[in-house]
ZADO-1210 file (C-alpha; in nm, 4 decimals, padded with zeros to 6 digits):
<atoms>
<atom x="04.3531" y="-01.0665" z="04.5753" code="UNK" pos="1"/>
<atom x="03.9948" y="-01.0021" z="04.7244" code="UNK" pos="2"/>
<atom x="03.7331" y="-00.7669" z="04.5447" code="UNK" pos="3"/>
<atom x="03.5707" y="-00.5364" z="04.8038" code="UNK" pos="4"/>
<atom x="03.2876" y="-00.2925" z="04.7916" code="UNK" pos="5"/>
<atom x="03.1880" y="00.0285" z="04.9152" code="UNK" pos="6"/>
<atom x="02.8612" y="00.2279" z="04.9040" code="UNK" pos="7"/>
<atom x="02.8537" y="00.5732" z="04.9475" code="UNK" pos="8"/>
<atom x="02.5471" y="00.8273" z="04.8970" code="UNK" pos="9"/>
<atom x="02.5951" y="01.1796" z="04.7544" code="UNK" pos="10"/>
<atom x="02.3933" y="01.4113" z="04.7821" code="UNK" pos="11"/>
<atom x="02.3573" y="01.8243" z="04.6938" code="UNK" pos="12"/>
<atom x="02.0978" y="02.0687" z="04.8317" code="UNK" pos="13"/>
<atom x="01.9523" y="02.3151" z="04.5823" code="UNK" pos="14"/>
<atom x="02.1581" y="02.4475" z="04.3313" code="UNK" pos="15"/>
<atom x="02.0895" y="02.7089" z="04.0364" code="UNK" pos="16"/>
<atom x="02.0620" y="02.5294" z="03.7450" code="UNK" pos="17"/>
<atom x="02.3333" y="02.7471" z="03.5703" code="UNK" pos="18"/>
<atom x="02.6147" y="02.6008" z="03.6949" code="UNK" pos="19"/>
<atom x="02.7319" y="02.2027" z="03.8373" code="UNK" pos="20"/>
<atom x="02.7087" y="02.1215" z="04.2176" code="UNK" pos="21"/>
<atom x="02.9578" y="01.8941" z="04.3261" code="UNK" pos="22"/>
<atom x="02.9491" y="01.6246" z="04.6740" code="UNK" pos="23"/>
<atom x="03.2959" y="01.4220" z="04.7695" code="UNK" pos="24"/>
<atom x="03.3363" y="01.2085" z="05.0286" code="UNK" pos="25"/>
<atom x="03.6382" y="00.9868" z="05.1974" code="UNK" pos="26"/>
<atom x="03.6005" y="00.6013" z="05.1664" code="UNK" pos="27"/>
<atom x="03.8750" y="00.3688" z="05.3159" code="UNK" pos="28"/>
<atom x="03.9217" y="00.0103" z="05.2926" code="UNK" pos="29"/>
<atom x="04.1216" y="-00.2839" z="05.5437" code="UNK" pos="30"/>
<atom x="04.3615" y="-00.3376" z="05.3204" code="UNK" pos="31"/>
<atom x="04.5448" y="-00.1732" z="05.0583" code="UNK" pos="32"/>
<atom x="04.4442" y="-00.1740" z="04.7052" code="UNK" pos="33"/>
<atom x="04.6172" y="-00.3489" z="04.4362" code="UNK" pos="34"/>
<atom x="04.7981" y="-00.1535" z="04.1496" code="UNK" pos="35"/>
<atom x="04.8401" y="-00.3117" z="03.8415" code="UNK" pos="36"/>
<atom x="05.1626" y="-00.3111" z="03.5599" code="UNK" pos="37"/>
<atom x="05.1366" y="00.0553" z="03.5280" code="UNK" pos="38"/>
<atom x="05.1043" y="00.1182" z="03.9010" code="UNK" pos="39"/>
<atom x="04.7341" y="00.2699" z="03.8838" code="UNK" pos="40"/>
<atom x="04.4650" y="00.1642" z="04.1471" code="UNK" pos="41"/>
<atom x="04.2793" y="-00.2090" z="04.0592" code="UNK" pos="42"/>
<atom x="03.9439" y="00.0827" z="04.1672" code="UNK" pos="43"/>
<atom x="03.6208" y="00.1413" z="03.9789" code="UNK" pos="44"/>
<atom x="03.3179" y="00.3589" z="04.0576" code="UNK" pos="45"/>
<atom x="02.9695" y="00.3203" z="03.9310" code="UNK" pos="46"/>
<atom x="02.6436" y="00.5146" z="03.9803" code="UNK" pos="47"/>
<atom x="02.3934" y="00.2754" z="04.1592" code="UNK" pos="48"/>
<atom x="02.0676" y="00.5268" z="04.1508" code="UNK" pos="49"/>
<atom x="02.0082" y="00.8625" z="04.1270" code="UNK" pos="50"/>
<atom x="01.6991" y="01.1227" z="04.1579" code="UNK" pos="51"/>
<atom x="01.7129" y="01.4662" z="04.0586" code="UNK" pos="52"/>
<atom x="01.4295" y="01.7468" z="04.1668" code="UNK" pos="53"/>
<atom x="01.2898" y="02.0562" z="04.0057" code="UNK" pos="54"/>
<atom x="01.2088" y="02.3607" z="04.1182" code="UNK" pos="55"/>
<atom x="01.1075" y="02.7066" z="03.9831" code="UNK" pos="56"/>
<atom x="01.0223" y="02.9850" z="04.1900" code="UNK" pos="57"/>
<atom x="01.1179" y="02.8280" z="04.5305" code="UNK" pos="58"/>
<atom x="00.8834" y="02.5226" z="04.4601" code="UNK" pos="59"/>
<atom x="00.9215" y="02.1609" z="04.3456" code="UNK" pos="60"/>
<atom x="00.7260" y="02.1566" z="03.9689" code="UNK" pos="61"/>
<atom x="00.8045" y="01.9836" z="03.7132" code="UNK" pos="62"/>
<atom x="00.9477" y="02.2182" z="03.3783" code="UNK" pos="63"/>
<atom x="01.1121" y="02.1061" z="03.0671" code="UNK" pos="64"/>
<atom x="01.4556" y="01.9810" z="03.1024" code="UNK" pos="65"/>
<atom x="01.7156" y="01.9883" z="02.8783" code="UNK" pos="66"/>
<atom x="02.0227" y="01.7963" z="03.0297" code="UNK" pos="67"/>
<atom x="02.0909" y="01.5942" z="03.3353" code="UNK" pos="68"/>
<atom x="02.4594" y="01.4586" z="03.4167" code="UNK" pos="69"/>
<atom x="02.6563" y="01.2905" z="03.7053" code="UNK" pos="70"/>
<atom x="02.9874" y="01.2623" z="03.6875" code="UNK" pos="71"/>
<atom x="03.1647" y="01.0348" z="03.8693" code="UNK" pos="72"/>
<atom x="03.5519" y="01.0199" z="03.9904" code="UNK" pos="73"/>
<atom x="03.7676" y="00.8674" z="04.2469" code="UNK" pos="74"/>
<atom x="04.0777" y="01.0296" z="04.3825" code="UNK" pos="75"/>
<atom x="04.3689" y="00.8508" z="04.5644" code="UNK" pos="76"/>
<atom x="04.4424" y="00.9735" z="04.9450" code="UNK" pos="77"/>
<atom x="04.6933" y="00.6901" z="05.0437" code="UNK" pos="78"/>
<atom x="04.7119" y="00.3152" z="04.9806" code="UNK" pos="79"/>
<atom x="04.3660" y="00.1914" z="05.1487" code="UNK" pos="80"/>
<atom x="04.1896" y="00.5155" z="05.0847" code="UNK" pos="81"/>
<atom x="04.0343" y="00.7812" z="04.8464" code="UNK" pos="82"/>
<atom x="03.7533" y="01.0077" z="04.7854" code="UNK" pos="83"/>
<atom x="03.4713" y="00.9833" z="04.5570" code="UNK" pos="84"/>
<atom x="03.3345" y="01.2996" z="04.3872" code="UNK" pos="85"/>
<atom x="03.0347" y="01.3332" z="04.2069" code="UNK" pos="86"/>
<atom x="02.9280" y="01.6301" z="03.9849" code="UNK" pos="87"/>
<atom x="02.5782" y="01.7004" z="03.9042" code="UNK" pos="88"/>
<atom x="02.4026" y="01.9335" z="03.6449" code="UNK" pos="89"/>
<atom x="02.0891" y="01.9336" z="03.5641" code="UNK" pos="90"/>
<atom x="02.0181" y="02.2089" z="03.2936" code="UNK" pos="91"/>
<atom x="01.6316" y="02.3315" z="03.1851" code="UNK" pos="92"/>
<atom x="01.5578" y="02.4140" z="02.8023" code="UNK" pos="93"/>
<atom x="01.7382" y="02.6634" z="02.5986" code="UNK" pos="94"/>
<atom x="01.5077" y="02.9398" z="02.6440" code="UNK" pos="95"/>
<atom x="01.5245" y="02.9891" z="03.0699" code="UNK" pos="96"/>
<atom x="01.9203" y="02.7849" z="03.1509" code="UNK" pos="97"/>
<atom x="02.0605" y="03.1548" z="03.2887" code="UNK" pos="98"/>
<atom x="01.6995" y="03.2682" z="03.4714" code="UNK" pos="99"/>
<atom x="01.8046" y="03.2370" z="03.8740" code="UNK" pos="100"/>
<atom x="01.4186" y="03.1114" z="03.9971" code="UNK" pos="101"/>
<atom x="01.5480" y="02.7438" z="03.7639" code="UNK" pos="102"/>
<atom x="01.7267" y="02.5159" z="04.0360" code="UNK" pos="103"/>
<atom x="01.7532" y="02.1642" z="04.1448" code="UNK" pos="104"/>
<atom x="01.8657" y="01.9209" z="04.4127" code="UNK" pos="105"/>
<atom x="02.0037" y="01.5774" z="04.3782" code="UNK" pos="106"/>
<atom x="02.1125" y="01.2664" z="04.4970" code="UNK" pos="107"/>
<atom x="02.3078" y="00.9257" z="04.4739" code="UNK" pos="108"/>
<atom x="02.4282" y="00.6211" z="04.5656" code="UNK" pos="109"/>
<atom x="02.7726" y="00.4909" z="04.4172" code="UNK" pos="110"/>
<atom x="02.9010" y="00.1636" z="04.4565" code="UNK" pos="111"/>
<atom x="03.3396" y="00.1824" z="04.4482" code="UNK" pos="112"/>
<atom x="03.4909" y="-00.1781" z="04.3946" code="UNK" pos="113"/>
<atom x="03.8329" y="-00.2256" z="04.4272" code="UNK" pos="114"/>
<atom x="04.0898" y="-00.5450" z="04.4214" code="UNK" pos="115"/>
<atom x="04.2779" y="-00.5493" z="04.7754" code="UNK" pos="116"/>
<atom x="04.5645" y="-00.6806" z="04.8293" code="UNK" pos="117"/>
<atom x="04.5276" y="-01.0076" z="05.0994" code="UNK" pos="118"/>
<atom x="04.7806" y="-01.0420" z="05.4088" code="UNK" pos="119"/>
<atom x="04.8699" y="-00.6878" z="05.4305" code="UNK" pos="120"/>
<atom x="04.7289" y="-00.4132" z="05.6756" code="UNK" pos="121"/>
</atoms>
């Protein structure tokens, strides 16, 4: 078994602030990655950095937030290979969430390790 690493930047332009804003991306590795006794992927995925931006009216300001969130998850394409998916929210404070002139942009950088499998292709 050999533990391998992959880095892999997200990113989403500006979004209203009422609703998520998802980025995936493909990621392959050499070899294929090891399942363990229940047959799932040896595979993690972990947020490296991050940076969110506000804006309000068109312009980046600083404003009150009230939530900020990535969510992270990797989905299986075939034995070597997946996609990572990140959701981001960032959400202002109670009293302006639904207003449309609230938005943000953000961005990432995820690190996926996984156990490989060594001698096959």
């Amino acid at each position: 078994m050999l533990s391998a690493l992959r880095q892999n930047e997200k990113k989403v332009g500006r979004q209203s602030i009422s609703k998520p804003a998802a980025d995936e991306q493909p990621f392959e590795f050499h070899s294929p990655i090891c399942r363990d006794y229940r047959d799932h992927r040896v595979w993690a995925v972990s947020l490296q950095s991050y940076e969110f931006t506000a804006y309000h009216g068109g312009r980046e300001e600083d404003w009150e937030l009230g939530k900020q969130s990535i969510k992270l998850r990797l989905d299986p394409e075939d034995y070597q290979s997946g996609k990572v998916v990140a959701e981001f929210f960032m959400s202002g404070r109670p009293d302006v969430r639904n207003e449309s002139n609230y938005e943000f942009s953000a961005e990432a950088t995820v690190l996926i390790t996984a156990d490989l499998e060594i001698g096959r292709t």
